[in-house]
TIMI-508646 format. One record per residue: x, y, z of N, C-alpha, C in turn; residue in one letter; residue number from 1. Coordinates in steps of 0.1 Angstrom, whole numbers. Layout:
+-------+-------+-------+-------+-------+-------+-------+-------+-------+---------+-----+
:   n.x :   n.y :   n.z :  ca.x :  ca.y :  ca.z :   c.x :   c.y :   c.z : residuo : num :
+-------+-------+-------+-------+-------+-------+-------+-------+-------+---------+-----+
:     X :     Y :     Z :     X :     Y :     Z :     X :     Y :     Z :       a : NUM :
...
+-------+-------+-------+-------+-------+-------+-------+-------+-------+---------+-----+
END
This chain:
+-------+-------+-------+-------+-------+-------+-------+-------+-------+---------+-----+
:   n.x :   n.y :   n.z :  ca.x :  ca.y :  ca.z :   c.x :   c.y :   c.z : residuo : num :
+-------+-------+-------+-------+-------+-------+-------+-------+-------+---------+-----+
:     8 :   -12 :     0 :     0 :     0 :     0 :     9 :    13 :     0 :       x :   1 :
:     1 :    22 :    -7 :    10 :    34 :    -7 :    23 :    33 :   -16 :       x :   2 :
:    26 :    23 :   -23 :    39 :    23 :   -34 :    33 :    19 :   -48 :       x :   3 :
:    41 :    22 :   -58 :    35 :    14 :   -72 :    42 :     5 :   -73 :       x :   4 :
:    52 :    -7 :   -61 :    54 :   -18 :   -65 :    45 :   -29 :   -62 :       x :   5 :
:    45 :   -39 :   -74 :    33 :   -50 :   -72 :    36 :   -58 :   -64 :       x :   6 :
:    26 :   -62 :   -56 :    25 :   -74 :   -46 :    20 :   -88 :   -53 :       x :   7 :
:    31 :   -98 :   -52 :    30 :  -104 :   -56 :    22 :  -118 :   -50 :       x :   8 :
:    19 :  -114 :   -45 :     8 :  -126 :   -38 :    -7 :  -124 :   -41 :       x :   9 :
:    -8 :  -110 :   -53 :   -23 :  -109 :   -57 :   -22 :  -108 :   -71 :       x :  10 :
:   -28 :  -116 :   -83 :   -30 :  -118 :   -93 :   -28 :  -105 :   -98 :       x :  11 :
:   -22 :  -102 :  -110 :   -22 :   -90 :  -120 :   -27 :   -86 :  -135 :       x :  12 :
:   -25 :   -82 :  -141 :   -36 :   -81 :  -155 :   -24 :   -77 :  -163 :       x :  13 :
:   -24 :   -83 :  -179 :   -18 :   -85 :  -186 :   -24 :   -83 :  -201 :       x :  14 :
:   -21 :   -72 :  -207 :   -25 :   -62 :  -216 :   -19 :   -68 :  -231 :       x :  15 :
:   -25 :   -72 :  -237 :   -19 :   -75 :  -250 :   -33 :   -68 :  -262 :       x :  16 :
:   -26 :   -54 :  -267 :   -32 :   -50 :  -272 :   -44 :   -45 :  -275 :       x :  17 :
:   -59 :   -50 :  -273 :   -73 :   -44 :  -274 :   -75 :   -50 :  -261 :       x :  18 :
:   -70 :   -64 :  -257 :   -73 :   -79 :  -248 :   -62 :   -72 :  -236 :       x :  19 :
:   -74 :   -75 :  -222 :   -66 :   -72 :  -211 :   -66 :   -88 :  -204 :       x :  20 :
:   -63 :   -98 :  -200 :   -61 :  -108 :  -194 :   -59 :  -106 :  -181 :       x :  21 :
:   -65 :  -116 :  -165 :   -60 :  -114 :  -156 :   -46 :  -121 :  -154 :       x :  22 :
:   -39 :  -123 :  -146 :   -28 :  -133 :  -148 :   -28 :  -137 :  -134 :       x :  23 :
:   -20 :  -147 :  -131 :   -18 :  -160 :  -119 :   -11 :  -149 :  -110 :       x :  24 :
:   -12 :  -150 :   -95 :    -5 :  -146 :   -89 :    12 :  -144 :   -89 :       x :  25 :
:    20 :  -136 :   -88 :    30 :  -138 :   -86 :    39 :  -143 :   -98 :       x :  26 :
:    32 :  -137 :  -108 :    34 :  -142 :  -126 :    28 :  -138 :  -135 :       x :  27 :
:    36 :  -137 :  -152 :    23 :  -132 :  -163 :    14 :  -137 :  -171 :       x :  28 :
:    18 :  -152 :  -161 :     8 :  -159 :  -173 :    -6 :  -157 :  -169 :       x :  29 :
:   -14 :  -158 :  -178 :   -31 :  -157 :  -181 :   -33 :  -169 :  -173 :       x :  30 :
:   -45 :  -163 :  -163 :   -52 :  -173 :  -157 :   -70 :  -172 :  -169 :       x :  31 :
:   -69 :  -188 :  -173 :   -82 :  -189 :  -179 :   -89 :  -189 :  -175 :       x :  32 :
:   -91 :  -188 :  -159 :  -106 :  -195 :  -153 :  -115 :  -181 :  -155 :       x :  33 :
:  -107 :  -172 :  -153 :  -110 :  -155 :  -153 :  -114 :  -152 :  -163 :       x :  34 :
:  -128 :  -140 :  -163 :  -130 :  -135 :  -175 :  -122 :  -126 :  -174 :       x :  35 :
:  -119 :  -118 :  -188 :  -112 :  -109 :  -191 :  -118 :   -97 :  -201 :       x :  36 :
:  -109 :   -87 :  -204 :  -117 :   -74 :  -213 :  -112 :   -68 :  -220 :       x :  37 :
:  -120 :   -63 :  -232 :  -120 :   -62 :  -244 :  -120 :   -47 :  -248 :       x :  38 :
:  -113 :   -36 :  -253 :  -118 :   -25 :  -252 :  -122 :   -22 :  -269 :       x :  39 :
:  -132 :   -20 :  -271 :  -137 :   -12 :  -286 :  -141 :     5 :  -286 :       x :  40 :
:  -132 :     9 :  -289 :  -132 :    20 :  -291 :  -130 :    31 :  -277 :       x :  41 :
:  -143 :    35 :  -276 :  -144 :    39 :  -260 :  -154 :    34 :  -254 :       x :  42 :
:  -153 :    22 :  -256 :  -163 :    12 :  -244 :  -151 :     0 :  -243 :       x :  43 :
:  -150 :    -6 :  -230 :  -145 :   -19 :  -226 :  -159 :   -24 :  -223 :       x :  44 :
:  -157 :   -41 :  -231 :  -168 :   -49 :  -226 :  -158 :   -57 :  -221 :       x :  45 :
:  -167 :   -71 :  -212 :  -158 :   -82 :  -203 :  -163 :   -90 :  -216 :       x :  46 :
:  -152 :  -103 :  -211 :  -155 :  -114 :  -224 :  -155 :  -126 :  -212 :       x :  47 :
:  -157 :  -138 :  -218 :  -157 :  -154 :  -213 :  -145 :  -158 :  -207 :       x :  48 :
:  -144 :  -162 :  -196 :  -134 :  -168 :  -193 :  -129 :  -177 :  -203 :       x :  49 :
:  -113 :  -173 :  -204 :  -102 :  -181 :  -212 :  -105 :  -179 :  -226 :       x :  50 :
:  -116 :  -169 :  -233 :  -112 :  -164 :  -246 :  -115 :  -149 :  -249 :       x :  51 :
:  -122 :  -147 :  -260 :  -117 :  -130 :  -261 :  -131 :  -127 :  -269 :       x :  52 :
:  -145 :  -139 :  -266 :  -153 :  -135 :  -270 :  -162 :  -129 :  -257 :       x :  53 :
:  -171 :  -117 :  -264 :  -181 :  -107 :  -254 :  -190 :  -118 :  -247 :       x :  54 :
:  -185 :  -113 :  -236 :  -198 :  -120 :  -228 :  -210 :  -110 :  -226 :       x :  55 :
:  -220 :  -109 :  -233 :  -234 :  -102 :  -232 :  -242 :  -103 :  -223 :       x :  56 :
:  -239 :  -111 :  -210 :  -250 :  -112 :  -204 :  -241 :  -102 :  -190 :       x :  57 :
:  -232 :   -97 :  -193 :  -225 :   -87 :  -180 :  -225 :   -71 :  -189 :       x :  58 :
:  -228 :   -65 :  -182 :  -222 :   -52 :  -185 :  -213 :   -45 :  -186 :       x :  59 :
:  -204 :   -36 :  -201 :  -196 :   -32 :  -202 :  -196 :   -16 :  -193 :       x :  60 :
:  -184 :    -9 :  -198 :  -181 :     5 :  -192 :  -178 :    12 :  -204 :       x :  61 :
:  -185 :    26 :  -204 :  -179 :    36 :  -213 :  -173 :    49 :  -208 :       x :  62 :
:  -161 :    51 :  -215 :  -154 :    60 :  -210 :  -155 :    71 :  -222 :       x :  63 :
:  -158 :    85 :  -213 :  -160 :    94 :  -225 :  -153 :   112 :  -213 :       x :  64 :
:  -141 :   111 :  -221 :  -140 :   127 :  -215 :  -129 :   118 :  -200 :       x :  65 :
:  -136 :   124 :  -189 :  -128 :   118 :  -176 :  -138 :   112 :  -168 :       x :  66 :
:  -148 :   108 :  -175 :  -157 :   100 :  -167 :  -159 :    86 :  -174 :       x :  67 :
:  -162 :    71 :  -166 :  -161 :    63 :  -171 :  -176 :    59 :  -166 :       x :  68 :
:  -186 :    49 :  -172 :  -200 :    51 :  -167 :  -206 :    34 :  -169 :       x :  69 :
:  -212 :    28 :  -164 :  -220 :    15 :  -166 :  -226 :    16 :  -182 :       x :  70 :
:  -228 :     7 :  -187 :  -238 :     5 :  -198 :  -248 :    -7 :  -192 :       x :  71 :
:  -259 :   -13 :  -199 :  -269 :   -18 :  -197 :  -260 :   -33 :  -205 :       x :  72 :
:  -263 :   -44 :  -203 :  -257 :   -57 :  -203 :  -256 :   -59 :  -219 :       x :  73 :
:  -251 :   -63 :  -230 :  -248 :   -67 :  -242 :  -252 :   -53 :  -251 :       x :  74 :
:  -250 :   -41 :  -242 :  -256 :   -33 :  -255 :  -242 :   -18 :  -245 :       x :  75 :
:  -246 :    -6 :  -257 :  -237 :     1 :  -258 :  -243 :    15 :  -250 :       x :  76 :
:  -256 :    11 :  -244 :  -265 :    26 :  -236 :  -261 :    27 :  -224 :       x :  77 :
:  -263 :    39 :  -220 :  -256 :    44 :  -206 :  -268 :    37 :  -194 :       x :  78 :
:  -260 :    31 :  -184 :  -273 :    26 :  -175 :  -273 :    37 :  -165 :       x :  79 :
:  -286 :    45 :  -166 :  -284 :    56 :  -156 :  -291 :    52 :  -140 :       x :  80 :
:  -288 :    42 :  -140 :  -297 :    36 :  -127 :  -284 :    37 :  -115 :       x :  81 :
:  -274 :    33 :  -121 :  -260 :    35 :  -115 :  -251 :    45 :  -117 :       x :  82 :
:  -242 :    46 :  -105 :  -233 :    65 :  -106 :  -222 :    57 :  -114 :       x :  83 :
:  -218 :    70 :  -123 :  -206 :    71 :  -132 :  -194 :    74 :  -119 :       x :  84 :
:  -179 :    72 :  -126 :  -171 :    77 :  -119 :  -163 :    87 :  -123 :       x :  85 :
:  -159 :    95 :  -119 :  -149 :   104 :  -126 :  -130 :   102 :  -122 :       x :  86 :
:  -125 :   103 :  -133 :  -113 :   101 :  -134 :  -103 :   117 :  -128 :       x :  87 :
:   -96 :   111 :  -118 :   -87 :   123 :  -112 :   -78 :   124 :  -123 :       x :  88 :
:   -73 :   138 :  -129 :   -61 :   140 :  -137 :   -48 :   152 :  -129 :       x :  89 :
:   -41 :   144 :  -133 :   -33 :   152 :  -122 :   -35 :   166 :  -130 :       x :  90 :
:   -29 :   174 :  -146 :   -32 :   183 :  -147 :   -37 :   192 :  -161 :       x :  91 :
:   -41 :   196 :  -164 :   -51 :   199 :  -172 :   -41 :   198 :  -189 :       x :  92 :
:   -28 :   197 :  -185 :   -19 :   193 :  -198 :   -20 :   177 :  -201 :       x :  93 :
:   -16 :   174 :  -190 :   -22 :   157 :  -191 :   -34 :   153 :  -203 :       x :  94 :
:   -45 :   159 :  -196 :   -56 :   160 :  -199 :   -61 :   162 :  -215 :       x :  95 :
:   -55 :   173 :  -220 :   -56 :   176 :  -233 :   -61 :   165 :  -247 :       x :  96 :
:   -71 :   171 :  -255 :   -75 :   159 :  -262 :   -65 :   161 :  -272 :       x :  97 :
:   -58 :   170 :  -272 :   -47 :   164 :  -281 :   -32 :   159 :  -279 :       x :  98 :
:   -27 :   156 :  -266 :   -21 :   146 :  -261 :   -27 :   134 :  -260 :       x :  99 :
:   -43 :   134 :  -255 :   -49 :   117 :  -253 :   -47 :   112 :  -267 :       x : 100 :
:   -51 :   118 :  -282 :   -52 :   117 :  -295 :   -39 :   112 :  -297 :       x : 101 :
:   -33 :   115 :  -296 :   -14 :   111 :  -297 :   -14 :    97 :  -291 :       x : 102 :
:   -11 :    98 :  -277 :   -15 :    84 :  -270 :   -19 :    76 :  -273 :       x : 103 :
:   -34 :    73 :  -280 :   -46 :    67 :  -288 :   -37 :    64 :  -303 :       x : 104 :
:   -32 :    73 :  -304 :   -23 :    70 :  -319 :   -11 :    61 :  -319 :       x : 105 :
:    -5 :    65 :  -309 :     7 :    58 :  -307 :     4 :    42 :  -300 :       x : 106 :
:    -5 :    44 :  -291 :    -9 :    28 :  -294 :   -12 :    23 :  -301 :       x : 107 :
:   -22 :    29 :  -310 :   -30 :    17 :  -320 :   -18 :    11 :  -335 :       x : 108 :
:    -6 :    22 :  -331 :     3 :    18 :  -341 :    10 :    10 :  -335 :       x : 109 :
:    15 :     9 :  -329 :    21 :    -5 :  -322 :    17 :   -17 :  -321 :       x : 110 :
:    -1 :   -15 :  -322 :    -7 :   -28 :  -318 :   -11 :   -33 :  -327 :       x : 111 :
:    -7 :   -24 :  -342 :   -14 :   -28 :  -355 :     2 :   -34 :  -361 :       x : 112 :
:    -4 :   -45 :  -371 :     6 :   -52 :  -378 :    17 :   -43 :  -389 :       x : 113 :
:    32 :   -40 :  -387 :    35 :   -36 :  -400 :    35 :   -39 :  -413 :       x : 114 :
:    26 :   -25 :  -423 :    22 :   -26 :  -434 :    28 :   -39 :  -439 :       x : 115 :
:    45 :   -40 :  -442 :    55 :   -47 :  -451 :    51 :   -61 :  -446 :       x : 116 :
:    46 :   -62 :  -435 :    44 :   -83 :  -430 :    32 :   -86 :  -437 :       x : 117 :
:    19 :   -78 :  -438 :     8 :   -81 :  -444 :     8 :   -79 :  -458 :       x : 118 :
:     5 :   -93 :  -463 :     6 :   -91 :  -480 :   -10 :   -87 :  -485 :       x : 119 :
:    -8 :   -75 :  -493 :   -16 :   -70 :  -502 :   -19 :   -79 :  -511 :       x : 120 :
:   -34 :   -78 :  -515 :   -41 :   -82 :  -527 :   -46 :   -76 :  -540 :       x : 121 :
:   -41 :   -73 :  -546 :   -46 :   -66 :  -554 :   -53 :   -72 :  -569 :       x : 122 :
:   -61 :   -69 :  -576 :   -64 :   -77 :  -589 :   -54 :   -72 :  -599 :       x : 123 :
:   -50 :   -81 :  -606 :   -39 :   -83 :  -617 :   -52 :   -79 :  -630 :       x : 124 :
:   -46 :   -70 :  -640 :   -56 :   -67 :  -654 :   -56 :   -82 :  -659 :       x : 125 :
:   -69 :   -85 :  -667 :   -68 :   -94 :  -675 :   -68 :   -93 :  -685 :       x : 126 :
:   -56 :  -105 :  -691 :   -56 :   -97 :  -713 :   -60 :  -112 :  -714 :       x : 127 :
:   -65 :  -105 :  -726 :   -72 :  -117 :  -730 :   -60 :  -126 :  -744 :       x : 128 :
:   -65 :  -137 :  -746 :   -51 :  -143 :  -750 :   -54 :  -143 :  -770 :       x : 129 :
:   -66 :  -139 :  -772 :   -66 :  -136 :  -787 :   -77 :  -124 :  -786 :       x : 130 :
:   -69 :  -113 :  -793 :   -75 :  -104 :  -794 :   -92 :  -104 :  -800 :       x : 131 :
:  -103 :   -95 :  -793 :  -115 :   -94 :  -797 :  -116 :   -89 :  -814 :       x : 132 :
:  -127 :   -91 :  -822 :  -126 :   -86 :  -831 :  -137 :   -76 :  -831 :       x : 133 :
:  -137 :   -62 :  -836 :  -145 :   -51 :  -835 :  -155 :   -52 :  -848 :       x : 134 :
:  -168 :   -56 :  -843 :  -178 :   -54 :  -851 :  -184 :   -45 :  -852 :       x : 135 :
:  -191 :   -39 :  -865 :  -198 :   -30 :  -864 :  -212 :   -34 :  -857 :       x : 136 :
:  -223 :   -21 :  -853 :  -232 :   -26 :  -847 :  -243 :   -26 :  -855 :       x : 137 :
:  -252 :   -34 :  -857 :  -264 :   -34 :  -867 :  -273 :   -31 :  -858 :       x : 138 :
:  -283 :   -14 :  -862 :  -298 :   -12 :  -854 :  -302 :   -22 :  -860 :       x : 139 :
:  -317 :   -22 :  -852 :  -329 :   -29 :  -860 :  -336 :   -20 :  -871 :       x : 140 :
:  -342 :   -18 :  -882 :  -348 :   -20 :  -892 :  -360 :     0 :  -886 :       x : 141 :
:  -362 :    -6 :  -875 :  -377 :     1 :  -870 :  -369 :    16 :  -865 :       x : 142 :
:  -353 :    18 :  -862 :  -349 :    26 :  -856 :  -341 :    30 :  -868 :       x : 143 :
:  -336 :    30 :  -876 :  -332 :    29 :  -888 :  -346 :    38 :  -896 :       x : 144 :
:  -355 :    35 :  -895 :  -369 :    42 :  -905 :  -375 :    54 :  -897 :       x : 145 :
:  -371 :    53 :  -883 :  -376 :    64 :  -874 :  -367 :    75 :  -880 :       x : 146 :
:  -353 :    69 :  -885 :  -342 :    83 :  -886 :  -344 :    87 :  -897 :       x : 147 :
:  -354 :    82 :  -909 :  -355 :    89 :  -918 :  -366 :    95 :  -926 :       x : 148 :
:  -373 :    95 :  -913 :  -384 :   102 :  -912 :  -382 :   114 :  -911 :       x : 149 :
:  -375 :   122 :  -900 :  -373 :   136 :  -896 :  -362 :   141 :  -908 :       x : 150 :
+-------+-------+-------+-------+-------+-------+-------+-------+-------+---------+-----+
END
């Protein structure tokens, strides 16, 4: 209490990109028995123990600004039945939406695959292997007599 070193005789949480995992006491590995949480965008939902699918029958949290707030169970609406909390910032530079924006950025680039590992698909033109031959076009008869009428 009172320091930021961890005690290791109480399980810890283990962050791998969108996926927050809890982990075994006194270690990083992922304890499965645990559910764990997902964050999309600015909502974290909880998922199933031991995988990384939403569990819909619990309620997620949305964080918007410095307050973080309940939602109603498998959906994305504010549950106003319950108090939100508000997030202490130490100071109003901290705070800034365009430091958080940066932050937001610089994670999501780290957590995203580099361009050069992911192979692109693109469609190849197709030629065709004997040239088409260009016909003229024959109207019919009825459109042909319309034109020479006027």
């Amino acid at each position: 209490p009172g320091s930021s070193l961890r005690d290791y005789s109480k399980p810890g949480a283990r962050i791998e990109g969108v996926m927050i995992y809890p982990t075994l006491p006194g270690s990083s590995l992922r304890d499965y028995s645990k559910p764990g949480a997902r964050i999309q965008g600015d909502t974290m939902v909880p998922t199933l123990p031991g995988s990384g699918l939403r569990d819909y029958s619990k309620p997620s949290t949305c964080i918007k600004d410095d307050t973080i707030s309940p939602t109603l169970p498998g959906t994305k609406l504010r549950d106003y039945s319950k108090p939100s909390e508000r997030i202490e910032v130490k100071s109003d530079e901290d705070h800034s939406r365009e430091k958080m924006w940066y932050q937001h950025k610089m994670l999501t680039e780290e957590t995203e695959p580099p361009k050069a590992e992911t192979p692109s698909i693109e469609p190849k033109p197709y030629k065709l292997k004997t040239p088409m031959k260009k016909t003229p076009v024959k109207y019919p008869s009825i459109i042909e007599n319309n034109n020479t009428k006027d």
